[in-house]
N, C-alpha and C positions, 0 to 999 in steps of 0.2 A: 516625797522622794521620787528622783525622775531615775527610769531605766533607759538605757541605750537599745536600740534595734541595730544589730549589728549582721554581716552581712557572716552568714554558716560555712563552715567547711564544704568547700564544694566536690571533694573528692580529688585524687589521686591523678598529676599532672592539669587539675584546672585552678587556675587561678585568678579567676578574674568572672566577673560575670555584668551583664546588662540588665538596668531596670529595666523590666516589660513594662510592670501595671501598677499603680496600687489603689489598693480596694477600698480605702478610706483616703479622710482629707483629715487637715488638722483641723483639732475641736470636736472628732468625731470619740464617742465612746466607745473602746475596745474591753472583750474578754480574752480572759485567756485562750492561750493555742487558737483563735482566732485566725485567720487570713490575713494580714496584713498588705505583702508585696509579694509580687512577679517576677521571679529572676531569669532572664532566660542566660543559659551557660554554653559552651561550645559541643556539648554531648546532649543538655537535657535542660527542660524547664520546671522549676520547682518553685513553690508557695512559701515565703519565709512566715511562721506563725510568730503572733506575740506573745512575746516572753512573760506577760505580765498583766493585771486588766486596769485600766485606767482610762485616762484619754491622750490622744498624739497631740503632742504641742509643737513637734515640728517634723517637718519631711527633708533631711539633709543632702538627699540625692534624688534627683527629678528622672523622670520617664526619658529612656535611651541614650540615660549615664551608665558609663562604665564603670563598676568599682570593683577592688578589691577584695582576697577575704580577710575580712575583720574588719573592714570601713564600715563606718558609721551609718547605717540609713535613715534612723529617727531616736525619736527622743518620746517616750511616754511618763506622764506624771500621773500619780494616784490621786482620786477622787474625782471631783463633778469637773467642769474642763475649764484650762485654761486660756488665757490669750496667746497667741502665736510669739513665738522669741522674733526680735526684731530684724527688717531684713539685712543682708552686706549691707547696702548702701546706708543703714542708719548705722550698722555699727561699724561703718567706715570712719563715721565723722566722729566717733568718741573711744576709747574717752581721751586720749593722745590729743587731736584734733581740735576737742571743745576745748581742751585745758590749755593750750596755745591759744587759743583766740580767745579767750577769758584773758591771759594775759597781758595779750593786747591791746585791750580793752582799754584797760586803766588809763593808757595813755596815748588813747586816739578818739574819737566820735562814736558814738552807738555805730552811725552807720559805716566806716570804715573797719570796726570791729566784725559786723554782719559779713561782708563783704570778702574782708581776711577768712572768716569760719569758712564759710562759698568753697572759697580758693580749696583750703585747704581738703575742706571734703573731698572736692573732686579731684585733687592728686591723690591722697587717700585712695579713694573709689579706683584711678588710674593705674594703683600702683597694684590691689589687689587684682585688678583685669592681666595681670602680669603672668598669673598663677601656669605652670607647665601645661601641656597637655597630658591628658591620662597616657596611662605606658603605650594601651593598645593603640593608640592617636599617633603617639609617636612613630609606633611601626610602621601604621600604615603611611608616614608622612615621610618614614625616609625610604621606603620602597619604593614611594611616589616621585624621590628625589624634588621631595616638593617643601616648601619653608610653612611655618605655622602662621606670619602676614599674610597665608593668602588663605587661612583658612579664617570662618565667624564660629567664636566657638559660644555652644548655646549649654554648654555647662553653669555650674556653680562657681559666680563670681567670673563669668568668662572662659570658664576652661574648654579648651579644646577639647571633643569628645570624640570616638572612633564612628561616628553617627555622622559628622560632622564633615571630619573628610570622607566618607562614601560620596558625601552630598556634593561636596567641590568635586570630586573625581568625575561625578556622572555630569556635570556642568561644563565642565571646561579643562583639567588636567583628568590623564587615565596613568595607573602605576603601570609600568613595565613589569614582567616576570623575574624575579630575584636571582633567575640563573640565565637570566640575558640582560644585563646590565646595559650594552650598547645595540639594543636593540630600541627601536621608534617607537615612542607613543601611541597608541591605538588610535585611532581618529574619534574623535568627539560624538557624540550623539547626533544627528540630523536633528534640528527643531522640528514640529511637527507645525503645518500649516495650524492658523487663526480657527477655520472650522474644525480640523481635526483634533486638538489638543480641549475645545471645549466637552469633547466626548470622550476624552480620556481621564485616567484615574493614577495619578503618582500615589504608590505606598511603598514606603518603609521597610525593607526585607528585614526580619524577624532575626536575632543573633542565630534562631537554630537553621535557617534558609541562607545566610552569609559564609556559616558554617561547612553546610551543607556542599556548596557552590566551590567554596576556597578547597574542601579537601577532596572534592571530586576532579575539580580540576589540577591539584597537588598528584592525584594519584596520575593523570594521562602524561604527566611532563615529568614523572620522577620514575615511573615504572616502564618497563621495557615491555609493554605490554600486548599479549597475544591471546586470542580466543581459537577454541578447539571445540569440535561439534561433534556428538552423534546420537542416536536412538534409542529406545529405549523402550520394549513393547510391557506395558503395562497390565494385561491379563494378569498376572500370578497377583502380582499384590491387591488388584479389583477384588479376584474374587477369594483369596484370605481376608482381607477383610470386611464383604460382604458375609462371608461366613460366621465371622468371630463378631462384629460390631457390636451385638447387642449384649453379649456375652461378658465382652470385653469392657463395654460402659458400665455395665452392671458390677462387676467386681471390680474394677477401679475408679467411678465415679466420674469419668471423663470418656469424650467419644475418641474413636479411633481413625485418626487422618494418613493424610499421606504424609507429613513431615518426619512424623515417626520413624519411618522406616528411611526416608531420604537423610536424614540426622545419623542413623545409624550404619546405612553403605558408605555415610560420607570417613566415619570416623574407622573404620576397616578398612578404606583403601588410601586413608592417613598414616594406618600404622606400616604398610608397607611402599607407600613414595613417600615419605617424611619431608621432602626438600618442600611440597605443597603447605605444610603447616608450619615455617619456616618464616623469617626475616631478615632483610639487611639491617645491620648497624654497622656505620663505618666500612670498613673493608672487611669483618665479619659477617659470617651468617650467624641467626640463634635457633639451633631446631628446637622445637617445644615437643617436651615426651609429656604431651597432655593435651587435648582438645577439648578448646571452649569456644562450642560453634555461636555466631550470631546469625541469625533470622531475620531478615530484610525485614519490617512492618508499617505500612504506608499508616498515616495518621493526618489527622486535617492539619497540623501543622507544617508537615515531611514528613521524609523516611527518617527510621529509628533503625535502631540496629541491636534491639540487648540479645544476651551472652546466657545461651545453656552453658554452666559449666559441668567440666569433665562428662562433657556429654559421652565420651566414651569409657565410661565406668556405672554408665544406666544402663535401663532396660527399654525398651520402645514404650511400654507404660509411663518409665518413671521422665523418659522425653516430652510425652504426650502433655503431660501433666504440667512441668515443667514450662513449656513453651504455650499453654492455656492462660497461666497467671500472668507472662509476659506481656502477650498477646492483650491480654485485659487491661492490664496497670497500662499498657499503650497507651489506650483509646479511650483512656479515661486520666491521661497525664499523672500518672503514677509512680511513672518509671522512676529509680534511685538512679544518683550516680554509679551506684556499684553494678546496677544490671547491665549496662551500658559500655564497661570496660572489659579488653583485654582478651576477645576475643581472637584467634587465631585463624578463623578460615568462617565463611561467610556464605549463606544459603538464600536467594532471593529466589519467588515465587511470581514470576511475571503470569504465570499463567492463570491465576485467581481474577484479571484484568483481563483475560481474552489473546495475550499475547502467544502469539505461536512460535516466535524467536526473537532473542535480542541477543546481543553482548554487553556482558553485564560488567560493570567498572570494578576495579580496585576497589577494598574497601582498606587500606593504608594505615599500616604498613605490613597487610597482609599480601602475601602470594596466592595466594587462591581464592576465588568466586563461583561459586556454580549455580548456573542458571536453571529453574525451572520451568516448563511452558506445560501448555495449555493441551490435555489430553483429548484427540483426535481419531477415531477411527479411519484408518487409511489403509488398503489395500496391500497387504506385504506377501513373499514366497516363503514360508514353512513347508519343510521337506518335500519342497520340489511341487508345492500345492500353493495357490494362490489365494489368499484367507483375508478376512475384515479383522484385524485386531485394532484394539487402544491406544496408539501411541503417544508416546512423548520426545520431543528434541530438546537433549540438555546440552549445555551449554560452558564450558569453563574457559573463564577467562583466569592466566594466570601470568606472573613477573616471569619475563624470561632469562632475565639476569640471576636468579638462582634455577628456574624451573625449567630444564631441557625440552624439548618437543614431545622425544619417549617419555620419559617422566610423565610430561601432562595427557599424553593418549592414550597409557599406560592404566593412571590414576579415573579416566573416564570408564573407562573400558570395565573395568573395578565397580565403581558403580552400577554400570549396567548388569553388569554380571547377577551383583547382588540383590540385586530390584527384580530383574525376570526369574529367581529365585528363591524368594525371601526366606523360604525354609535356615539358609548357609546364616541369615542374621540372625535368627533363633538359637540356632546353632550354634553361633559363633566360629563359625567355619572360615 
């Protein structure tokens, strides 16, 4: 009895995903919940297990195919292994194809019959090279205002794949940006000279790096976007939690960071600028009476982004905690679709990297970003005295199209407040 490998719900607004990898071939023997394939998807990459143990007797979707959820991606049969199901081009010619040229037969030559079958396989074979481009192919082909004759698609049976046109695009046509229709094509790549191109490396950007790239650049040209700067002397929360660390690991089983507390100023000075936790839809704003912060997390693939929810109904422990097992399933490609969504306001940590300032992107279709850097001791005036303290420069960048100027220096300021502090977050002050 053969099962299907069918492609898993991917979660809420994704519908589609690309093969990365798969971890067998056909003829190999699989057990259960096994590894099978690599999906990579627009939020995250996830391992489809097999449904069943037996052996793959086919692979219906190849390495940096698009599919859908529910598409097909193999076929596994029970017991010791089988032969491979036959390929398009053999079951082009039948059984339609042979049974015509069988008929033919009768009343022509062996070899005029051979001949006719020929024929006929290869309009067969022409006609299934016919097959659409996957949806995502199509997108990007009429954004490219570009025709499928000029794309080679290296799908199943010829299908155009969204792999496919990146590939023409970087060759020879470039899409224009979907809100500048009459706007010029970008200029083509420069060749690189005969010796310079033998010491280079073309790869393949990864569905979660196209991702990456399309929605970073979606957030500079859709957002009305502005960064706002200021300080923020870190003394109080050093040395609270140099005091409490051990204390604090001990009766909660995890150590005691700075996120903690920077998760929790952020969700305090949410409840009083609300426009910051906020979205455009249409000519609509949505303000969310909830914060579900995401946590920037660099990872050897990209950045990730999962979601404390209702991070403002914890406590800095239960943040701590929280944003430990993220942080892990990261770096260890664990992440669910569901960690991943729905975040409302977004906290990156440049300063873990050395950084002492940036402005930090949109993370779409959110209004607020706040940046963290890299703690410095630097020369400050305290009551009219000049002192070595810790500093930090934080950073928000926020849509200006809902988020006033006051509002955003307002909403910093709030932060800092709460940080030089921290007692007010205990408090809940």
């Amino acid at each position: 009895m053969a099962t299907e490998i069918r492609v898993p719900t991917l979660g809420e607004s994704v519908s589609e995903a690309t093969i990365g990898k798969w971890f067998k071939k056909v003829g190999d023997a699989i057990a259960v919940d096994e590894p099978l394939v690599e999906l990579e998807t627009d939020k995250v990459t996830i391992e489809v297990p097999s449904p069943s143990a037996g052996t793959l007797t086919e692979i219906a979707a190849a390495e940096g195919e698009t599919v859908g959820v529910g598409a097909i991606l193999g076929t596994i049969s029970a017991g010791a292994g089988t032969a491979a199901k036959p390929t398009a081009k053999a079951e082009a010619a039948k059984p339609d194809a042979v049974a015509q040229a069988a008929g033919a037969s009768s009343a022509s030559t062996t070899k005029e019959a051979a001949e006719k079958t020929a024929k006929i396989a290869g309009e067969a074979e022409i006609e299934e090279r016919k097959m659409p481009p996957a949806p995502a192919a199509a997108k990007l082909l009429a954004e490219s205002n570009a025709s499928v004759d000029q794309v080679t698609g290296t799908g199943k049976r010829g299908q155009v794949l969204k792999g496919d046109v990146l590939d023409a695009i970087s060759k020879g046509f470039s899409a224009p940006a979907a809100s500048a229709p009459a706007a010029a094509p970008a200029a083509a790549r420069v060749p690189s000279s005969a010796s310079e191109e033998a010491r280079e490396e073309r790869v393949r950007m990864t569905k979660l790096r196209q991702t990456i790239a399309r929605r970073l650049k979606e957030a500079q040209s859709n957002a009305a976007m502005l960064t706002t700067f200021n300080e923020v002397d870190m003394k109080a929360v050093m040395d609270l939690r140099t005091k409490y660390k051990d204390v604090f690991e001990k009766k909660h089983g995890v150590k005691l960071g700075f996120m903690g507390f920077f998760t929790k100023a952020v969700t305090h000075a949410l409840k009083e600028i609300p426009a910051v936790n906020a979205e455009i839809d249409g000519t609509d704003i949505i303000y969310k009476n909830y914060a579900h912060i995401g946590v920037a997390v660099g990872t050897e693939k990209g950045l990730v982004v999962p979601v404390v929810r209702d991070a403002d109904q914890m406590s800095i422990a239960e943040i701590e905690k929280e944003i430990g097992r993220l942080g892990l399933a990261a770096r260890d490609g664990k992440l669910s679709v569901a960690d991943m969504q729905g975040g409302t306001f977004t906290i990156s940590n440049g300063g873990v990297y050395g950084s002492l300032m940036s402005t930090p992107i949109l993370n779409a279709p959110q209004s607020g970003i706040l940046g963290m850097h890299k703690i410095q001791d630097r020369p400050v005036v305290v009551g009219g005295q000049i002192v070595i303290r810790p500093m930090m420069y934080l950073a928000l960048s926020y849509d200006h199209r809902i988020v006033d100027g006051k509002e955003a220096v307002t909403f910093l300021v709030r932060v800092k407040e709460s940080l030089e502090d921290p007692e007010r977050l205990v408090l809940d002050l």
